[in-house]
C-alpha positions as a Markdown table, in Angstrom:
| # | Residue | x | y | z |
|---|---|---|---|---|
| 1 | Unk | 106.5 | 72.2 | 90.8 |
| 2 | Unk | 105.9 | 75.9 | 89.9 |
| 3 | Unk | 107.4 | 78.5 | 91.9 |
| 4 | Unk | 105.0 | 80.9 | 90.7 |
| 5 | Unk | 105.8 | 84.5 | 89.8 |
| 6 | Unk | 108.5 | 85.2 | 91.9 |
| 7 | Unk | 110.6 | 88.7 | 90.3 |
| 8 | Unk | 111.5 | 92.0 | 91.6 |
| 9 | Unk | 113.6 | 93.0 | 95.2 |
| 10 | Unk | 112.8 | 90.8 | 98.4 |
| 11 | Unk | 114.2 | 92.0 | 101.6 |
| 12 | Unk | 115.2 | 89.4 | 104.4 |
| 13 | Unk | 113.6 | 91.5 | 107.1 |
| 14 | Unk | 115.5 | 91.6 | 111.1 |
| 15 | Unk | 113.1 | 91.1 | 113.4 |
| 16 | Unk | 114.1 | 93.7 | 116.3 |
| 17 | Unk | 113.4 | 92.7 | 120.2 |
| 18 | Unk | 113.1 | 95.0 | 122.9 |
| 19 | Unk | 115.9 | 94.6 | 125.7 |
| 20 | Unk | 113.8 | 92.3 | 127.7 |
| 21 | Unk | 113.3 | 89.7 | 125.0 |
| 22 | Unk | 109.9 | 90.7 | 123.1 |
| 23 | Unk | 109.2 | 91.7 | 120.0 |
| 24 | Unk | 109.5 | 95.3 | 119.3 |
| 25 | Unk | 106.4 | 96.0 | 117.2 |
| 26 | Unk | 107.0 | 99.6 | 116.7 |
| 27 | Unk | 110.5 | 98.8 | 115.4 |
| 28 | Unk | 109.4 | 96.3 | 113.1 |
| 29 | Unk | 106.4 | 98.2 | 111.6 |
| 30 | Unk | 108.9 | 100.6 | 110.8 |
| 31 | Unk | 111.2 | 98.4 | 109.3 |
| 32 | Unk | 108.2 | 97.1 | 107.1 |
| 33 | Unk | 107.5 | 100.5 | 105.7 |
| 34 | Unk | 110.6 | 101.5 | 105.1 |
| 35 | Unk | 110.9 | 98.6 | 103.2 |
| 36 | Unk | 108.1 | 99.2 | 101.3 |
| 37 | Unk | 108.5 | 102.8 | 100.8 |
| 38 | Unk | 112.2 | 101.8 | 99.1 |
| 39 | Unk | 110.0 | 100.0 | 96.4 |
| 40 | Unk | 110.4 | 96.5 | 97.5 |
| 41 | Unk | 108.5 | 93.3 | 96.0 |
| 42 | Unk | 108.7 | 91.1 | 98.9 |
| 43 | Unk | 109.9 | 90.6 | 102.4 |
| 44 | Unk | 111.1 | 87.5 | 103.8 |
| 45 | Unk | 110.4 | 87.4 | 107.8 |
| 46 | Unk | 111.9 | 85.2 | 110.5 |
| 47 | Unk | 115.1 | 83.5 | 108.3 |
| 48 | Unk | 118.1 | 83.4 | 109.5 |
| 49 | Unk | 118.7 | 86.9 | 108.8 |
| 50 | Unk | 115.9 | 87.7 | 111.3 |
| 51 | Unk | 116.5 | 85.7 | 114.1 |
| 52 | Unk | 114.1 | 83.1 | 113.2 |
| 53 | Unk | 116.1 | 80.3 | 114.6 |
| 54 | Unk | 116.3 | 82.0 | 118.1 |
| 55 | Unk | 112.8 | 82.7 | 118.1 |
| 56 | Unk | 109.8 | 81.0 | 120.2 |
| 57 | Unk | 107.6 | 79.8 | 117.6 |
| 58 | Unk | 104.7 | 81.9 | 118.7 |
| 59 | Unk | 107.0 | 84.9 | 118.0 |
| 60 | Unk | 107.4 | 83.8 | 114.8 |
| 61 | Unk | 103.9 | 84.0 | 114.2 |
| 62 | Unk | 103.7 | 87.1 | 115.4 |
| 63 | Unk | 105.7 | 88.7 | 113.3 |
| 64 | Unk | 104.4 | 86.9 | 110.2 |
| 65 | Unk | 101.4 | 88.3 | 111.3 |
| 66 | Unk | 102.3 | 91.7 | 111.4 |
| 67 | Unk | 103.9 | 91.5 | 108.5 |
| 68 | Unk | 100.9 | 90.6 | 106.8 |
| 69 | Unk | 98.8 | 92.7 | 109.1 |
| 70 | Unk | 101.4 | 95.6 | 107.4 |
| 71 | Unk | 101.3 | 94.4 | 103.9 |
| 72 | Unk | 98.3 | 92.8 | 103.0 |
| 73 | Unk | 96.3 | 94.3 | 99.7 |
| 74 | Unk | 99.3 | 97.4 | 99.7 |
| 75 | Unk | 101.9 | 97.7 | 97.0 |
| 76 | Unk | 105.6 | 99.1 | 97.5 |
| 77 | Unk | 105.6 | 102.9 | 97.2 |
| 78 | Unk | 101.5 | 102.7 | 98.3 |
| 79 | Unk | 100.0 | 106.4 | 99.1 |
| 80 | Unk | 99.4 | 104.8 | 102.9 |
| 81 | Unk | 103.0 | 104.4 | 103.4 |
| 82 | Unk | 104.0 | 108.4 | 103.2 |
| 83 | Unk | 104.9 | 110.3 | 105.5 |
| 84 | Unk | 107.2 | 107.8 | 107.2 |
């Protein structure tokens, strides 16, 4: 079975909660442009590095889905991401 194209730096991305227990969206969008501003190739969400185990599995949907919300048809270093 191919893996595909798989090269380059991929970032096993934290998924930061806010004190209560939710997802902190403004952290992680941060997180995910940072990332992408440092040149990255990939990001791996909601491993173990990111709390995925711990998480609901709704909130691991949502932050796959603002990580693709974040990333989807943009390259690392992408013009929309200065300024950060």
């Amino acid at each position: 079975m191919a893996c595909g194209n798989l090269q380059g730096v991929m970032v096993a991305l934290v998924t930061p909660l806010l004190a209560d227990g939710p997802i902190d969206h403004a952290a992680l969008s941060k997180l995910i442009q940072c990332a992408c501003l440092a040149g990255i190739n990939g990001l791996c969400p909601v491993d173990s590095t990111g709390k995925g185990p711990h998480l609901t599995a709704a909130q691991r949907l949502e932050v796959v889905h603002r990580v693709l919300q974040e990333t989807t048809g943009r390259r690392a270093r992408d013009s929309r991401y200065r300024g950060y």
